[in-house]
C-alpha positions in Angstrom: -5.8 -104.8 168.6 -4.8 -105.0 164.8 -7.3 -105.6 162.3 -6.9 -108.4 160.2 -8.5 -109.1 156.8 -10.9 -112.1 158.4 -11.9 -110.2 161.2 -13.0 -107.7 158.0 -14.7 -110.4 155.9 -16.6 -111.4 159.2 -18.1 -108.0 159.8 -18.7 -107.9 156.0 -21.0 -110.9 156.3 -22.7 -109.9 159.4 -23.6 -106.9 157.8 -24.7 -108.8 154.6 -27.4 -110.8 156.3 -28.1 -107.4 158.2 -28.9 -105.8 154.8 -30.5 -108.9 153.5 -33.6 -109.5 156.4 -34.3 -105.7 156.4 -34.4 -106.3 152.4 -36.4 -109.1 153.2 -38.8 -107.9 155.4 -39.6 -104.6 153.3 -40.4 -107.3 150.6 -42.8 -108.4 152.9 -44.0 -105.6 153.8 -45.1 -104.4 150.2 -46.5 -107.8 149.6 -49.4 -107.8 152.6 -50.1 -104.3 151.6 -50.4 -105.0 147.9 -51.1 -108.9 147.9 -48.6 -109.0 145.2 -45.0 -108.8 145.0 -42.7 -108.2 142.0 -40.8 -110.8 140.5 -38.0 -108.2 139.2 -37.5 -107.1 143.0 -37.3 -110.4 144.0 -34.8 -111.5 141.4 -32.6 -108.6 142.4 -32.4 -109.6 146.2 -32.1 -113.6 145.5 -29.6 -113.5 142.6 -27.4 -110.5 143.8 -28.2 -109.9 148.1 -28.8 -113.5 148.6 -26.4 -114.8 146.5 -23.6 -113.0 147.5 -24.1 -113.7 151.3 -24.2 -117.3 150.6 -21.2 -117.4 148.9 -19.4 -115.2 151.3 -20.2 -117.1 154.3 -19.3 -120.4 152.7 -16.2 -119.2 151.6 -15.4 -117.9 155.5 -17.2 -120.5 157.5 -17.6 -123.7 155.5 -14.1 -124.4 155.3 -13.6 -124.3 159.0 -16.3 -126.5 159.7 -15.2 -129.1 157.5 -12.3 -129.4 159.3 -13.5 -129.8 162.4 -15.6 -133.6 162.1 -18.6 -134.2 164.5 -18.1 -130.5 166.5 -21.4 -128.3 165.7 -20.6 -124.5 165.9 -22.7 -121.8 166.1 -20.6 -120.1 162.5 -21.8 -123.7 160.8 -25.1 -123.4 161.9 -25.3 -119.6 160.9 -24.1 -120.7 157.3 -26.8 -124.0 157.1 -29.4 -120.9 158.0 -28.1 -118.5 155.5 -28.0 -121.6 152.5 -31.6 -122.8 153.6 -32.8 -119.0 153.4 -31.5 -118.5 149.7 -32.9 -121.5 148.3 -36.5 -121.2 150.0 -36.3 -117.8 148.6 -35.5 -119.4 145.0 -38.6 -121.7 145.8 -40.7 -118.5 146.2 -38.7 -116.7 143.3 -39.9 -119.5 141.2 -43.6 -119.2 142.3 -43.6 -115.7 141.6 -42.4 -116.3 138.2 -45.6 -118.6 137.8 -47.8 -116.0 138.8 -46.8 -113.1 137.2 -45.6 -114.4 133.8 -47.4 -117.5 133.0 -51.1 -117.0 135.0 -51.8 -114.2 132.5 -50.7 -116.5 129.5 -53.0 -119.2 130.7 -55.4 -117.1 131.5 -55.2 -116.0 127.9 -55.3 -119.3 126.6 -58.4 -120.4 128.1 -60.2 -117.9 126.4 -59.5 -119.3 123.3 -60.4 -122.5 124.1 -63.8 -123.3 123.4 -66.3 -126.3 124.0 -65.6 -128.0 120.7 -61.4 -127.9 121.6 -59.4 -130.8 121.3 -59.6 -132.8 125.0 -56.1 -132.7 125.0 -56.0 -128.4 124.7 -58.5 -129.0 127.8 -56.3 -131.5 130.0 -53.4 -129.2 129.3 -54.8 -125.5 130.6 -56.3 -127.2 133.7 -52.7 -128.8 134.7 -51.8 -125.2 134.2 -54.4 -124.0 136.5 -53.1 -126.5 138.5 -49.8 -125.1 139.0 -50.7 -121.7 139.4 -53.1 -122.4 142.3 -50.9 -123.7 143.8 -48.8 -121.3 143.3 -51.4 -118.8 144.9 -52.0 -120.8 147.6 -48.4 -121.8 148.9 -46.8 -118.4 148.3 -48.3 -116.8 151.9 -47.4 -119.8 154.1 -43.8 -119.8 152.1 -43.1 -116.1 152.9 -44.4 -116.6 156.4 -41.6 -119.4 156.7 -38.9 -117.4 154.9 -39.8 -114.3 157.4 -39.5 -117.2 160.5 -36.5 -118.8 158.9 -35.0 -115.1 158.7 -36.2 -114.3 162.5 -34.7 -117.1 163.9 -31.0 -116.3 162.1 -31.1 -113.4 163.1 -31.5 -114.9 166.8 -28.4 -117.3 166.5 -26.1 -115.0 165.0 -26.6 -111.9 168.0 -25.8 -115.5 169.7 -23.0 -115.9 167.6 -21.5 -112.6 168.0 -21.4 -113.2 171.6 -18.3 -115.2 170.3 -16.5 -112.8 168.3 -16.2 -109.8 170.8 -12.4 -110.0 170.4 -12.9 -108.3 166.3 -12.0 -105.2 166.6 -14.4 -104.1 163.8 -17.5 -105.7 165.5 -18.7 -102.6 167.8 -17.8 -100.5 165.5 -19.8 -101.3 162.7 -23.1 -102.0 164.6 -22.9 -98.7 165.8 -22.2 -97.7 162.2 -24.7 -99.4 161.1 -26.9 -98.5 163.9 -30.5 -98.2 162.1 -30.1 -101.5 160.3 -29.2 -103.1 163.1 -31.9 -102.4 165.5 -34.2 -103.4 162.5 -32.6 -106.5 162.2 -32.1 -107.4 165.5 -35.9 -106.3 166.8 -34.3 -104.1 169.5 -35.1 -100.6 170.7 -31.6 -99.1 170.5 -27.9 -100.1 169.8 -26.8 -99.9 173.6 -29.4 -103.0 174.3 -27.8 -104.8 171.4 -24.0 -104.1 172.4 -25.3 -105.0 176.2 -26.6 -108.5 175.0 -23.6 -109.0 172.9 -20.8 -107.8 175.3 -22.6 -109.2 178.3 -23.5 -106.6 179.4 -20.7 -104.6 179.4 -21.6 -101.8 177.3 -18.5 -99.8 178.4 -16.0 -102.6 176.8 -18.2 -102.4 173.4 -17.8 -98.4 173.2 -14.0 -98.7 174.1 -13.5 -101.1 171.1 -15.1 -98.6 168.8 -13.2 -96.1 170.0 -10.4 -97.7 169.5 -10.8 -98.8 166.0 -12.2 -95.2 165.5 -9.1 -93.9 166.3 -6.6 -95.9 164.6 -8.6 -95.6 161.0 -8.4 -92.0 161.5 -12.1 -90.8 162.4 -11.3 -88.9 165.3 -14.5 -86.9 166.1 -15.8 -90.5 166.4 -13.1 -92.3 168.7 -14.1 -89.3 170.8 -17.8 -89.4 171.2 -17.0 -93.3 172.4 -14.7 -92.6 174.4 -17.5 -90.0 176.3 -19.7 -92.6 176.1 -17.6 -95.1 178.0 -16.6 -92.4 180.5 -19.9 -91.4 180.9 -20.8 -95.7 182.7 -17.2 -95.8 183.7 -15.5 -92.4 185.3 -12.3 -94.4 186.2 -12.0 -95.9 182.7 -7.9 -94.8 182.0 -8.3 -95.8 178.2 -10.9 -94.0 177.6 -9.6 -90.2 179.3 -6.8 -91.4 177.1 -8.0 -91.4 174.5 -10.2 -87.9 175.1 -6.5 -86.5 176.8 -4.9 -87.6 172.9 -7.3 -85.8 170.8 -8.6 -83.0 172.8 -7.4 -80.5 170.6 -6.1 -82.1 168.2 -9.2 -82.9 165.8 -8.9 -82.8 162.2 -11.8 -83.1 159.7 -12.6 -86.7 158.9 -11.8 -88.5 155.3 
């Protein structure tokens, strides 16, 4: 099957959010080992990770959606997801900022403020207070939501995929990707992820990579899948093939 550029911009976002809940979740990891968590870090991933997947899923799946009036689809629901993620990461962006930057200023502040101050100097620092206890308070139960909110993406879309097995690219680059996306996807290997995505045909999932393997050139590769296919399915004819057409025949990979 030919590759076409959506079926590339598809795979691009999949593996965009991919990148972005592993990013995520070593965020959190640093923060309930440090109790802290560095606004800088966190700009990085909201303005440039988060941003960027955003915009590239409403550009791929928002238009659709809109056309289609009153008909829920699992690509609109990923993009609500993947909108409601970036600005409840902005929320926790902005708390962050609070702590970090303006706490210490406060803090500062209040030093210098002493019992004969103006009552107005007074009223203002503990409004300040104010907003950074809460601040301090919200930001655990905000992350915890954010790392939910992330979870439960992640959940739809390996529903979602379940959809797009036809794209050529899909196999391939979860098997590329491999690492990622076992992390992403909480699973224990890529053959229980391309079973639950594929429906259980793990045979047809390694013949697609194979295929697209070959045809961009990366022979060793196409190979190995087509093994792997022949290895569940002895009687698969694309798949000997495929071995029959480059046994031999290898070249070093670009």
């Amino acid at each position: 099957m030919k590759t076409g550029l959506r079926d590339e911009q598809f795979c691009n976002v999949v593996l965009s959010f991919i990148t972005a809940k592993n990013q995520f979740d070593d965020l959190l990891a640093d923060y309930r080992k440090e109790s802290k968590i560095g606004f800088t870090k966190l700009d990085r991933f909201v303005e440039d990770t988060l941003f960027t997947l955003k915009e590239d899923s409403h550009f791929l799946f928002r238009q659709a959606n809109n056309a289609v009036s009153g008909e829920i689809s699992p690509e609109m629901l990923f993009d609500i997801s993947v909108g409601s993620i970036f600005h409840e990461l902005m929320k926790i962006k902005e708390n962050v900022y609070q702590l970090e930057c303006y706490a210490p200023k406060y803090s500062a502040m209040a030093k210098s403020v002493g019992a004969e101050a103006p009552e107005f100097e007074k009223t203002f620092l503990e409004a300040c207070h104010k907003i950074v206890r809460r601040a301090r308070r919200t930001l655990p139960s905000d992350l915890a939501g954010a790392e939910e909110l992330f979870r439960d993406t992640a959940d739809n879309l390996a529903l979602m995929l379940r959809g797009h097995t036809d794209n050529p690219l899909l196999a391939r680059m979860l098997i590329d990707y491999e690492a990622k996306a076992k992390k992403c996807f909480d699973v224990k290997n890529i053959d229980a992820l391309l079973s639950e995505i594929y429906a259980g045909k793990l045979d047809e999932a390694r013949l697609a990579a194979s295929r697209d393997y070959l045809e961009g050139g990366w022979y060793e590769k196409a190979k190995r899948e087509a093994q792997k296919v022949l290895a569940v399915d002895p009687a698969n004819a694309e798949a000997g093939q495929i071995i029959a057409k480059l046994s031999g025949k290898l070249v070093p990979e670009r």
